[in-house]
PDB file of N, CA, C and O in Angstrom:
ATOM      1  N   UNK A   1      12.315   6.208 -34.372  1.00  0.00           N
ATOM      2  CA  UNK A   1      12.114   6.862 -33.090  1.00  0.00           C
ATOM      3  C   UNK A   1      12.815   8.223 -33.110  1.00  0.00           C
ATOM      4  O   UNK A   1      13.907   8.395 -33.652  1.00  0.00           O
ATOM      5  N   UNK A   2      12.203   9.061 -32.561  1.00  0.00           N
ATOM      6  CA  UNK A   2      12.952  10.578 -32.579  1.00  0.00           C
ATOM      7  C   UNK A   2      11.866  11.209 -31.130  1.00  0.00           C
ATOM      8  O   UNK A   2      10.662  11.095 -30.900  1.00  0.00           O
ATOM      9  N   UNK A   3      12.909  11.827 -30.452  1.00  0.00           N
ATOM     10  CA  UNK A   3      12.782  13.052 -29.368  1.00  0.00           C
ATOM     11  C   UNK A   3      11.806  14.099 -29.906  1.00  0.00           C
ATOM     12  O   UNK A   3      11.941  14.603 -31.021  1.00  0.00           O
ATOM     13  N   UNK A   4      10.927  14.369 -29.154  1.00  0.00           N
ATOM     14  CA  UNK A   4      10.448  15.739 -28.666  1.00  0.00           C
ATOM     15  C   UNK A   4      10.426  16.194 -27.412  1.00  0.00           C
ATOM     16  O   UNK A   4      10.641  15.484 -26.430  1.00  0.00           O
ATOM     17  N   UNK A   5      10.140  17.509 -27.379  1.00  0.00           N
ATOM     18  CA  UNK A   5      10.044  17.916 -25.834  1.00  0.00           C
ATOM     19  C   UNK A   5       8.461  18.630 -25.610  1.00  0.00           C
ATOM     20  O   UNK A   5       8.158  19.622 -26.273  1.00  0.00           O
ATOM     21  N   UNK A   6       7.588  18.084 -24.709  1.00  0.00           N
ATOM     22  CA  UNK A   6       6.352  18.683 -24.349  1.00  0.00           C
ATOM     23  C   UNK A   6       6.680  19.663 -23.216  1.00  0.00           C
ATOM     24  O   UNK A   6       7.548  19.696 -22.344  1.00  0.00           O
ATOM     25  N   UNK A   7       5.524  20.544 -23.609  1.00  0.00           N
ATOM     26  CA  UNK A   7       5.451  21.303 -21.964  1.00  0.00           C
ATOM     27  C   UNK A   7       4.048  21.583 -21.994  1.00  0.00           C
ATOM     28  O   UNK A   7       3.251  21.817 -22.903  1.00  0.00           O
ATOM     29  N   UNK A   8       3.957  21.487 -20.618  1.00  0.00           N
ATOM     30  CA  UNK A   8       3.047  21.400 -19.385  1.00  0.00           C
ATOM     31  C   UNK A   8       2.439  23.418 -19.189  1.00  0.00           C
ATOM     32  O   UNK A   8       3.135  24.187 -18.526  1.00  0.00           O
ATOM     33  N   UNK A   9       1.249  23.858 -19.817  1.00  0.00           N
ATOM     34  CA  UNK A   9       1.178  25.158 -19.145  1.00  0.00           C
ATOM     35  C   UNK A   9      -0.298  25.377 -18.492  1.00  0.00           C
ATOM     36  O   UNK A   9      -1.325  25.030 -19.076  1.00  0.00           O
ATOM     37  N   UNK A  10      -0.278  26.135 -16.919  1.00  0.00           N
ATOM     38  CA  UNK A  10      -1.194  26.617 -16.596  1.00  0.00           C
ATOM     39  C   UNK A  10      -1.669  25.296 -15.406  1.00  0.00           C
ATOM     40  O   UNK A  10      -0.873  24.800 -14.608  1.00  0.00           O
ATOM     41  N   UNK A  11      -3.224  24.883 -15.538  1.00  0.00           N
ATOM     42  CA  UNK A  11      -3.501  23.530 -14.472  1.00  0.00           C
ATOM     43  C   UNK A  11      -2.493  22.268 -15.102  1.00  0.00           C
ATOM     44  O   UNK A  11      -1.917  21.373 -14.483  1.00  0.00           O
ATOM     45  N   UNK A  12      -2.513  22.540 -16.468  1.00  0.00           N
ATOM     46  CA  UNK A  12      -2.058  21.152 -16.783  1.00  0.00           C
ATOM     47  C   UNK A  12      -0.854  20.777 -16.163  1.00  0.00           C
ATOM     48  O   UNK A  12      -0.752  19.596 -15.829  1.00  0.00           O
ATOM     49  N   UNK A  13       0.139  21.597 -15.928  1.00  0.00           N
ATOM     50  CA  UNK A  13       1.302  21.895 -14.851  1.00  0.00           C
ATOM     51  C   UNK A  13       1.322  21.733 -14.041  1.00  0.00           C
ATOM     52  O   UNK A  13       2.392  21.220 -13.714  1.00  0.00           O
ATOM     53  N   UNK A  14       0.556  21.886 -13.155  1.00  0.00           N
ATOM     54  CA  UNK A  14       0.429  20.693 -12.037  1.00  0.00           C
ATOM     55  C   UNK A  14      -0.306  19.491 -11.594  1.00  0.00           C
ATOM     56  O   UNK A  14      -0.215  18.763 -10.606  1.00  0.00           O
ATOM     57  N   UNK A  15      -1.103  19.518 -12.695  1.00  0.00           N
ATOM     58  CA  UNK A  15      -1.507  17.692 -12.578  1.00  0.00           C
ATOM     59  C   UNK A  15      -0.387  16.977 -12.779  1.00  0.00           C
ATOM     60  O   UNK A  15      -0.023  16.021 -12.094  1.00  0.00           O
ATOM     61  N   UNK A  16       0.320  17.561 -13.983  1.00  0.00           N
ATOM     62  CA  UNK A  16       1.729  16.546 -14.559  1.00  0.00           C
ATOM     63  C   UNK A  16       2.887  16.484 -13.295  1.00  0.00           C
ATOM     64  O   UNK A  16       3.755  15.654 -13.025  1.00  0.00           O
ATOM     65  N   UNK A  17       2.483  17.726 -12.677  1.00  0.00           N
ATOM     66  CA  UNK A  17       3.809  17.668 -11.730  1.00  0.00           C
ATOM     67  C   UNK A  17       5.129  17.606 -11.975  1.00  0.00           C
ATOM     68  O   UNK A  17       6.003  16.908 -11.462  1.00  0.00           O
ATOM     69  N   UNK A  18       5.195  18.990 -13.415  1.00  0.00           N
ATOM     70  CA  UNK A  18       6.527  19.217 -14.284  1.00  0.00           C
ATOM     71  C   UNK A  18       6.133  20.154 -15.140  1.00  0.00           C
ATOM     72  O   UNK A  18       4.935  20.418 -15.236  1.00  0.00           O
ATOM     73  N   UNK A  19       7.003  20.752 -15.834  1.00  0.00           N
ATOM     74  CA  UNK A  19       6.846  21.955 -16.559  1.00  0.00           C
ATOM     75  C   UNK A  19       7.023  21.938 -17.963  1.00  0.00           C
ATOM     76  O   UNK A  19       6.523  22.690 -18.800  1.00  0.00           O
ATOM     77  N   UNK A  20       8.184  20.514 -18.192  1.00  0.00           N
ATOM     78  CA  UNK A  20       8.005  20.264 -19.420  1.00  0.00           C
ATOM     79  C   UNK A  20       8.777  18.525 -19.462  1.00  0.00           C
ATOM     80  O   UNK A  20       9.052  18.049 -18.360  1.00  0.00           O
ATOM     81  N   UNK A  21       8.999  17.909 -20.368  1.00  0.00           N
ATOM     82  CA  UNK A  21       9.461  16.597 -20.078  1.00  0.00           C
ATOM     83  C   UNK A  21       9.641  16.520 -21.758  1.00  0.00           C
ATOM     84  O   UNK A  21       9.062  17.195 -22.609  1.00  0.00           O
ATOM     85  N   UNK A  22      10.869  15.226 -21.967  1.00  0.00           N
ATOM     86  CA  UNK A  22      11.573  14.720 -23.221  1.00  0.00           C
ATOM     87  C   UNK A  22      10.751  13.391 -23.290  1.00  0.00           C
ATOM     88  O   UNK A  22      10.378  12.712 -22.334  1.00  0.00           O
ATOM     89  N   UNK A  23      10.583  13.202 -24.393  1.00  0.00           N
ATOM     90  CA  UNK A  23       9.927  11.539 -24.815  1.00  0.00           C
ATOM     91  C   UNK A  23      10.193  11.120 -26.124  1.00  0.00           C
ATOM     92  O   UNK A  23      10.372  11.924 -27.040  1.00  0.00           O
ATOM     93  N   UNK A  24      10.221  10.124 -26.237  1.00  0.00           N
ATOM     94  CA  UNK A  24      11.146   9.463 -27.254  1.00  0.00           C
ATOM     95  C   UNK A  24       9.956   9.152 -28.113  1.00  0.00           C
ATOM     96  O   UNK A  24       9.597   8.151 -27.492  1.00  0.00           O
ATOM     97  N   UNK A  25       9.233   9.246 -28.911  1.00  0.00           N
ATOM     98  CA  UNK A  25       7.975   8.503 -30.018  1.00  0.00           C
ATOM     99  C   UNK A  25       8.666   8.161 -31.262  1.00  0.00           C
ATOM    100  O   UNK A  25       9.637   8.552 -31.909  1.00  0.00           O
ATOM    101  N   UNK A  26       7.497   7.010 -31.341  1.00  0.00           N
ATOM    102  CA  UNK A  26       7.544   6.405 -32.624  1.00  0.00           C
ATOM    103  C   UNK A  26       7.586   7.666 -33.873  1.00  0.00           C
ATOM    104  O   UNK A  26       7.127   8.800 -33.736  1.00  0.00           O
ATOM    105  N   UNK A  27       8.248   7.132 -35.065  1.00  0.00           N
ATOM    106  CA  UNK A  27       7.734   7.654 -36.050  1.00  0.00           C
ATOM    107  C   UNK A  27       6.374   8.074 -36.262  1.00  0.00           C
ATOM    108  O   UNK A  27       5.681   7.628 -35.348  1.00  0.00           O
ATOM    109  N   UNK A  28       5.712   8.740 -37.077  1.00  0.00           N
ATOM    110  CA  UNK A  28       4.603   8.815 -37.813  1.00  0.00           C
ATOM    111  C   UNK A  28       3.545   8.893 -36.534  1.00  0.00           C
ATOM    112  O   UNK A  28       2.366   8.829 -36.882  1.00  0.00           O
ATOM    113  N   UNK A  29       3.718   8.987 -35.503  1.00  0.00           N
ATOM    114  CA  UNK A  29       2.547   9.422 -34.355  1.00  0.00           C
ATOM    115  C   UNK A  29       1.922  10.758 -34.256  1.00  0.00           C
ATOM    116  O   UNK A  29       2.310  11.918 -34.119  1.00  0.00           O
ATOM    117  N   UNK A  30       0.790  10.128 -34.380  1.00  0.00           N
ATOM    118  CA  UNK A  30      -0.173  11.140 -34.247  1.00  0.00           C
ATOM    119  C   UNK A  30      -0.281  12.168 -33.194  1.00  0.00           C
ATOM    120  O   UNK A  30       0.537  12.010 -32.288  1.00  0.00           O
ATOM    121  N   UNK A  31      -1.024  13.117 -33.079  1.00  0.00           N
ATOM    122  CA  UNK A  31      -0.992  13.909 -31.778  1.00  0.00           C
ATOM    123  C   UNK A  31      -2.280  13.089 -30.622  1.00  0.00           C
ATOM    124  O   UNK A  31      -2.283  13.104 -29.391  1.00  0.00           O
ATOM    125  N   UNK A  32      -3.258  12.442 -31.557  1.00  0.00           N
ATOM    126  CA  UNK A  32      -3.941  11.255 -30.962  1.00  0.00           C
ATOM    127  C   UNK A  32      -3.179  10.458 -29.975  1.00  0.00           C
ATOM    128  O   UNK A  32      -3.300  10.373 -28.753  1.00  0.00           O
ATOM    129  N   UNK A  33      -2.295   9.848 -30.878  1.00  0.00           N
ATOM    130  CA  UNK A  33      -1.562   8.906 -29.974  1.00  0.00           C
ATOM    131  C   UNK A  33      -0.706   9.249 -28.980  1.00  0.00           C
ATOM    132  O   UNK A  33      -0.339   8.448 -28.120  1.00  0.00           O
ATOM    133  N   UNK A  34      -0.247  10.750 -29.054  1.00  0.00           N
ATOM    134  CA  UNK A  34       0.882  10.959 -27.991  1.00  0.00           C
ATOM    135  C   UNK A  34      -0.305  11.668 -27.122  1.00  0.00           C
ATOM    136  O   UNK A  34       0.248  12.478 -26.378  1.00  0.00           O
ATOM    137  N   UNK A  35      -1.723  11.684 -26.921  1.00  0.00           N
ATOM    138  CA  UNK A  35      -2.306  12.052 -25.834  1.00  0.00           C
ATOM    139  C   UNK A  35      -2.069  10.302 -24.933  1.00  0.00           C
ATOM    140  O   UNK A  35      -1.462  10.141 -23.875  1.00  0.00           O
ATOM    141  N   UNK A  36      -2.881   9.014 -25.916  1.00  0.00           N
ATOM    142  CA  UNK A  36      -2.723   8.077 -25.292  1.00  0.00           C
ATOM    143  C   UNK A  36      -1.268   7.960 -24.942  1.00  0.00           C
ATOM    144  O   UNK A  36      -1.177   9.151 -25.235  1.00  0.00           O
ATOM    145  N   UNK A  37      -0.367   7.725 -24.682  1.00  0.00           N
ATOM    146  CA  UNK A  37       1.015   7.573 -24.082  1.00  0.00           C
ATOM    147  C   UNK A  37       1.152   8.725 -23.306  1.00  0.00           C
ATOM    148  O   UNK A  37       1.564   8.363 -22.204  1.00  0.00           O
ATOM    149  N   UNK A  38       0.952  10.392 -23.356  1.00  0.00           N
ATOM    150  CA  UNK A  38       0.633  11.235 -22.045  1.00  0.00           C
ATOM    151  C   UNK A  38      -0.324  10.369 -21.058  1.00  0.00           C
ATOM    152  O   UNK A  38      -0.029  10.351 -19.863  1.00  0.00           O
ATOM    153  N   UNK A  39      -1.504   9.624 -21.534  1.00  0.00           N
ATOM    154  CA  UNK A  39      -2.594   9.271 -20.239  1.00  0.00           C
ATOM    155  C   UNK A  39      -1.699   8.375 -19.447  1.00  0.00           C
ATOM    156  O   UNK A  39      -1.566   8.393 -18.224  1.00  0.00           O
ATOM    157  N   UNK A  40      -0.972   7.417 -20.492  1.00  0.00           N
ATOM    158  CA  UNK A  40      -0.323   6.168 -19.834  1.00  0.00           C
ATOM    159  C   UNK A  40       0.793   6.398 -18.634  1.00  0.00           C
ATOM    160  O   UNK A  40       1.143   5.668 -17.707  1.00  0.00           O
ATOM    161  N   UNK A  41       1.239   7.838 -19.080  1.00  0.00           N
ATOM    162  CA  UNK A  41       2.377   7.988 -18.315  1.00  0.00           C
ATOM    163  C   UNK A  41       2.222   8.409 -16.901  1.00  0.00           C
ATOM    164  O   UNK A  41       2.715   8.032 -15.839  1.00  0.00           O
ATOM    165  N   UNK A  42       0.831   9.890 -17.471  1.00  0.00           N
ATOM    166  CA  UNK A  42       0.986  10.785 -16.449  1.00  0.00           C
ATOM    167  C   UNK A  42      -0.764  10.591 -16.510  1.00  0.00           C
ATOM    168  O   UNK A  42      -1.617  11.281 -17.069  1.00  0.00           O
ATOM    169  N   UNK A  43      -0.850   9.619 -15.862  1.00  0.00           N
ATOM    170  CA  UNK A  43      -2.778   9.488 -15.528  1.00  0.00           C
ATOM    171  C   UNK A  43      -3.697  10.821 -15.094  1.00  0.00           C
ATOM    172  O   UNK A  43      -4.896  10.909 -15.361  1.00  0.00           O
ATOM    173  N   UNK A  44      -2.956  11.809 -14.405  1.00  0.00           N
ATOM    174  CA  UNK A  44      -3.654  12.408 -13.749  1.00  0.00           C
ATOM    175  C   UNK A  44      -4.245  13.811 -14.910  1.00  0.00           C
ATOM    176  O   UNK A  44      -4.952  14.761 -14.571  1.00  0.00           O
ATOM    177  N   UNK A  45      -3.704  13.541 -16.249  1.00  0.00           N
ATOM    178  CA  UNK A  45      -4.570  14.207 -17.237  1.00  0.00           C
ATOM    179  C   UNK A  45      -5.215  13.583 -17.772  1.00  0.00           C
ATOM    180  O   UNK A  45      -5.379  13.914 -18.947  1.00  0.00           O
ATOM    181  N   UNK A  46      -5.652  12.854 -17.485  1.00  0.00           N
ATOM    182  CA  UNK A  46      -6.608  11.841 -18.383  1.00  0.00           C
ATOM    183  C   UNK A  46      -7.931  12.629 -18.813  1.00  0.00           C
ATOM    184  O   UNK A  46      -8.398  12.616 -19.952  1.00  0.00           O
ATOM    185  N   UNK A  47      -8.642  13.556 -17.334  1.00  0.00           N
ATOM    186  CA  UNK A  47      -9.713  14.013 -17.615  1.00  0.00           C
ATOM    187  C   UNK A  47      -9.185  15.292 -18.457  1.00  0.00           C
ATOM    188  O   UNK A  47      -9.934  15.688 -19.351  1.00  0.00           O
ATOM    189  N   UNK A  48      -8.352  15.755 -18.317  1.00  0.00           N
ATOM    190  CA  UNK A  48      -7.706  17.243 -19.144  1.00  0.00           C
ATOM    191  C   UNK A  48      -7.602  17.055 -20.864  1.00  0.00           C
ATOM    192  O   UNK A  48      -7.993  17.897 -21.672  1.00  0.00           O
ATOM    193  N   UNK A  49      -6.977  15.742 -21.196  1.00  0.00           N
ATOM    194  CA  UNK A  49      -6.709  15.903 -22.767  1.00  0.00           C
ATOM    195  C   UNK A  49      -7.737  15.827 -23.445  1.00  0.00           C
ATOM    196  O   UNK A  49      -7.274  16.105 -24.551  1.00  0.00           O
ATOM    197  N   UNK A  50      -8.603  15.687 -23.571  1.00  0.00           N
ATOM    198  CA  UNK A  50      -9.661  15.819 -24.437  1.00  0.00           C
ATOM    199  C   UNK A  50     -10.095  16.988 -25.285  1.00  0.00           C
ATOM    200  O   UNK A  50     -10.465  17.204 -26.438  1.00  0.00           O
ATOM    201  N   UNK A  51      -9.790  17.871 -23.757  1.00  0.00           N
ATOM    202  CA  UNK A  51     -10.484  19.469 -24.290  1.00  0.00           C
ATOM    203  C   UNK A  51      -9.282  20.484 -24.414  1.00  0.00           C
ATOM    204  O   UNK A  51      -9.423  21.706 -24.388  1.00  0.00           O
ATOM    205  N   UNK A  52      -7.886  19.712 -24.574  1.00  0.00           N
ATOM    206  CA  UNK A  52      -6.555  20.295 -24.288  1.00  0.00           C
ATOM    207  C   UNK A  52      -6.188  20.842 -25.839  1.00  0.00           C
ATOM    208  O   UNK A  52      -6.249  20.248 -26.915  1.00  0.00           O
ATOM    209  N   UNK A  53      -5.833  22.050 -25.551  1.00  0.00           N
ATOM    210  CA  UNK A  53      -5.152  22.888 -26.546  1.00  0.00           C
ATOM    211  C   UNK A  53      -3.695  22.350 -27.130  1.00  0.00           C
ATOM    212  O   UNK A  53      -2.697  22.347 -26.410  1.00  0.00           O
ATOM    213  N   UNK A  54      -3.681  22.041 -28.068  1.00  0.00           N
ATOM    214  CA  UNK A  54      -1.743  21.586 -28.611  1.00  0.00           C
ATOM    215  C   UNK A  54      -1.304  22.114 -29.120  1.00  0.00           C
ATOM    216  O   UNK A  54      -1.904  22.199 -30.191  1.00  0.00           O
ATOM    217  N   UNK A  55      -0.369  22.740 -29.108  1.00  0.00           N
ATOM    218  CA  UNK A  55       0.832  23.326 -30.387  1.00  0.00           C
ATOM    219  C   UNK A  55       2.212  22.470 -30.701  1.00  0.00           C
ATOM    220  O   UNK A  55       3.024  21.951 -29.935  1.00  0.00           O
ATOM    221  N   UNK A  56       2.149  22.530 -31.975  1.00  0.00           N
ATOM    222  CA  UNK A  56       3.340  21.665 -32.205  1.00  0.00           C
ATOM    223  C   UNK A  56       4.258  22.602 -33.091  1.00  0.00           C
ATOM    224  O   UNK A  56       4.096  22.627 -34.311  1.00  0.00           O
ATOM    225  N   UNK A  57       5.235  23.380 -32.460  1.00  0.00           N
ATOM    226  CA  UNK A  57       6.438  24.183 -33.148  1.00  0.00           C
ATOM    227  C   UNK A  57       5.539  25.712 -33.436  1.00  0.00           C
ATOM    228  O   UNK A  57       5.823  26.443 -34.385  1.00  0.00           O
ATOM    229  N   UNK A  58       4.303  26.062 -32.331  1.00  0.00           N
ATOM    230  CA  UNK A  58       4.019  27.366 -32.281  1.00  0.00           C
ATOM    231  C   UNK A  58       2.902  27.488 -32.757  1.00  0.00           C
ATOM    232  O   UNK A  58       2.291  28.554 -32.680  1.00  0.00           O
ATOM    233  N   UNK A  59       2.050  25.610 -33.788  1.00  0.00           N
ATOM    234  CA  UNK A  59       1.063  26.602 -34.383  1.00  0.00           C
ATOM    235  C   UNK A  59       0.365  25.477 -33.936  1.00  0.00           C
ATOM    236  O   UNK A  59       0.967  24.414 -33.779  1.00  0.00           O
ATOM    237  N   UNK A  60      -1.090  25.603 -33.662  1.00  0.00           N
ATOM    238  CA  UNK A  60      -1.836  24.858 -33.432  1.00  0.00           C
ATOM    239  C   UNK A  60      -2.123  23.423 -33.946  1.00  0.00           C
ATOM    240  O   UNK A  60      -2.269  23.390 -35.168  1.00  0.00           O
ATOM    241  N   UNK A  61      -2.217  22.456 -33.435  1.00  0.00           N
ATOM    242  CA  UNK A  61      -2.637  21.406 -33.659  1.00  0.00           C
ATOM    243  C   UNK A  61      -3.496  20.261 -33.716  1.00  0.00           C
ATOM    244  O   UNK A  61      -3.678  19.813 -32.584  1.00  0.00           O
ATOM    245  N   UNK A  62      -4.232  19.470 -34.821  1.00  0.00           N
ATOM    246  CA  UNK A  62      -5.173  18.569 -34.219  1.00  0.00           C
ATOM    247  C   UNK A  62      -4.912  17.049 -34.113  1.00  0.00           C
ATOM    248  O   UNK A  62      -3.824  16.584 -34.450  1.00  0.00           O
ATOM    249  N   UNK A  63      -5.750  16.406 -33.720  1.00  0.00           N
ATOM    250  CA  UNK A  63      -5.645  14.796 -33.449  1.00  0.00           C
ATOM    251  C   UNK A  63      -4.624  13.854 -34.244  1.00  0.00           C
ATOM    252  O   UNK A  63      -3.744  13.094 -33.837  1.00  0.00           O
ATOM    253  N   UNK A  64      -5.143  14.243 -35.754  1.00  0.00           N
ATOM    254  CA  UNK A  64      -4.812  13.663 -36.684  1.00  0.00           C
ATOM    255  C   UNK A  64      -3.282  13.837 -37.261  1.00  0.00           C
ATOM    256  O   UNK A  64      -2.541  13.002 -37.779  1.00  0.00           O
ATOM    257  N   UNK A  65      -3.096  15.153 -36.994  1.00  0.00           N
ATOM    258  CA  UNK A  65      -1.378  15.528 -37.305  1.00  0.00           C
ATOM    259  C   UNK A  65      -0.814  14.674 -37.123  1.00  0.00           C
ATOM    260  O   UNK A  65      -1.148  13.823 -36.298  1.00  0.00           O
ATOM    261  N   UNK A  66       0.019  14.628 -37.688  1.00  0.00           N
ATOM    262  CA  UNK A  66       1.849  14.019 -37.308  1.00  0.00           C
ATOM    263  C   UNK A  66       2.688  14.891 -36.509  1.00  0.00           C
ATOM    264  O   UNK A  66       2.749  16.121 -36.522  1.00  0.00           O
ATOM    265  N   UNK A  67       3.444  13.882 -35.679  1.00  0.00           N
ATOM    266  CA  UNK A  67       4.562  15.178 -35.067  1.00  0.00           C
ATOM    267  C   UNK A  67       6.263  15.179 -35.585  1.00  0.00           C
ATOM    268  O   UNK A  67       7.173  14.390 -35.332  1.00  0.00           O
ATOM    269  N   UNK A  68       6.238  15.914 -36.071  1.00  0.00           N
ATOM    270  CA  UNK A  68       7.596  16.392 -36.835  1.00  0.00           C
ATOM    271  C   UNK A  68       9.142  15.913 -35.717  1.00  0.00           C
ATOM    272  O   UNK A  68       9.183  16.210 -34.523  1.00  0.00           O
ATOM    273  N   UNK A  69      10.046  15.304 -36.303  1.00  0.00           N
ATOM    274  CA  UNK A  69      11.072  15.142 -35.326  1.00  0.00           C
ATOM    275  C   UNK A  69      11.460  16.046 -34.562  1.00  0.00           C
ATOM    276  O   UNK A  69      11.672  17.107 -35.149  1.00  0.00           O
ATOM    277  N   UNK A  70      11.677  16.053 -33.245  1.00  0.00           N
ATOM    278  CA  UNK A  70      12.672  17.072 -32.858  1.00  0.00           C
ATOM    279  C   UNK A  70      11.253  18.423 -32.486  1.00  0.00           C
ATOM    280  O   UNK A  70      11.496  19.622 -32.625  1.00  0.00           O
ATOM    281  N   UNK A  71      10.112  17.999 -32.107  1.00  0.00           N
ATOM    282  CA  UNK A  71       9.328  19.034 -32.042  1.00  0.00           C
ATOM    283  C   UNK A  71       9.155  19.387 -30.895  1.00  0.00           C
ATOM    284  O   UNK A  71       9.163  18.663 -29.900  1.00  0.00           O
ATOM    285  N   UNK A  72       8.996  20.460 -30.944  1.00  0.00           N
ATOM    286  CA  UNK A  72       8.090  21.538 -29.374  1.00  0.00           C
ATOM    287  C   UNK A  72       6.856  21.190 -29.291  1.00  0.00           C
ATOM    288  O   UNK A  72       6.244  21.141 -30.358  1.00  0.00           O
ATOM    289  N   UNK A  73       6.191  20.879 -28.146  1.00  0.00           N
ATOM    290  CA  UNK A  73       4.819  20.527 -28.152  1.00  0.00           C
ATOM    291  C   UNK A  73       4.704  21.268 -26.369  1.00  0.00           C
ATOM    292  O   UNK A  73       5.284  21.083 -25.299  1.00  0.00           O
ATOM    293  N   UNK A  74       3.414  22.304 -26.977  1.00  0.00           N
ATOM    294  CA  UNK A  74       2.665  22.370 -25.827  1.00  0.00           C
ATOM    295  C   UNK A  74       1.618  21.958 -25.512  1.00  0.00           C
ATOM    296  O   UNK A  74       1.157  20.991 -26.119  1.00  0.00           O
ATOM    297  N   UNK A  75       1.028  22.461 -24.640  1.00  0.00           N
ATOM    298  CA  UNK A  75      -0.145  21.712 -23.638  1.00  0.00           C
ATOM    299  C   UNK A  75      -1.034  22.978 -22.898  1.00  0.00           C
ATOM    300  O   UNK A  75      -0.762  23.651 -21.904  1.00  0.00           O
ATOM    301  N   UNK A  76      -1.837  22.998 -23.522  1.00  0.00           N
ATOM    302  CA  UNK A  76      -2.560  24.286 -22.903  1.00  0.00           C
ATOM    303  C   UNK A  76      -3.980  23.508 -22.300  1.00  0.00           C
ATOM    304  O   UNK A  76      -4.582  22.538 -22.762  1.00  0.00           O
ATOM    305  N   UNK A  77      -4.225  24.230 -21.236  1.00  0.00           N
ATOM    306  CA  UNK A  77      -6.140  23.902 -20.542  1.00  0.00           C
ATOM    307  C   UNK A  77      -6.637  24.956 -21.110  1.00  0.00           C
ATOM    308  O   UNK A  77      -6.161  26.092 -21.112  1.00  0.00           O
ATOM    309  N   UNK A  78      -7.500  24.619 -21.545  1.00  0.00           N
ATOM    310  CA  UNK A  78      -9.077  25.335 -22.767  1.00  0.00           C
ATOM    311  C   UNK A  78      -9.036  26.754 -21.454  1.00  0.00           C
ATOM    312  O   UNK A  78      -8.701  26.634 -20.275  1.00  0.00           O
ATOM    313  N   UNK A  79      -9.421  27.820 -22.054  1.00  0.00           N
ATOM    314  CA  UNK A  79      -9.582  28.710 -21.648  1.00  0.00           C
ATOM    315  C   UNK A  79     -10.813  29.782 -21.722  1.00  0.00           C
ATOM    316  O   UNK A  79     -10.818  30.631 -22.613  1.00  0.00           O
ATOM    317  N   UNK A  80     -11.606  29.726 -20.981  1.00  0.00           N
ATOM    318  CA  UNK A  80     -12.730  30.384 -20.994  1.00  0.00           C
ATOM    319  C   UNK A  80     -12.761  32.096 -20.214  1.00  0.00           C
ATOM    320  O   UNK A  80     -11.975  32.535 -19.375  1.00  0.00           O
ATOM    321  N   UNK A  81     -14.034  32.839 -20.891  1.00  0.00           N
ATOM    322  CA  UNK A  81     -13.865  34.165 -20.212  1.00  0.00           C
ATOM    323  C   UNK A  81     -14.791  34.394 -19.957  1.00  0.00           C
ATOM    324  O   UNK A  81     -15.670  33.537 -19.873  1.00  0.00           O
ATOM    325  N   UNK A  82     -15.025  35.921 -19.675  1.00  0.00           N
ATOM    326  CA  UNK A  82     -16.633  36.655 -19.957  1.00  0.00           C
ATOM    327  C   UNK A  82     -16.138  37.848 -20.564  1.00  0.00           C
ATOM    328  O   UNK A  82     -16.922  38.714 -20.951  1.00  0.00           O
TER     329      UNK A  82
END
């Protein structure tokens, strides 16, 4: 088990209703799995993670990664323009 710290930016920030939060994960978890344990915690992203942007220690991330002890993890909502 080892600490990271997520943060919350933009809508996703206030669905979570926090800016950033500490969580304790298993070893060897995926970024998959720490969406399921975000849904479990904080339901009200459930419809958000799917299409949610991650960084883990600044650089982008996908499903399958691992998360490194002691990591920074953000949380971005997909961002569209014209």
């Amino acid at each position: 088990m080892h600490k990271v710290k997520i943060m919350f930016f933009a809508t996703l920030r206030t669905r979570a209703e926090r800016r950033s939060m500490e969580l304790e994960i298993e070893n060897h978890l995926t970024v998959a799995g720490l969406k399921e344990i975000l849904i479990a915690q904080i339901p009200a992203l459930e419809a958000s993670l799917p299409s949610t942007l991650i960084s883990i220690n600044r650089e982008f991330a996908f499903d399958e990664e691992l998360i490194p002890e002691g990591a920074e993890i953000a949380l971005f909502p997909p961002v569209s323009g014209g």
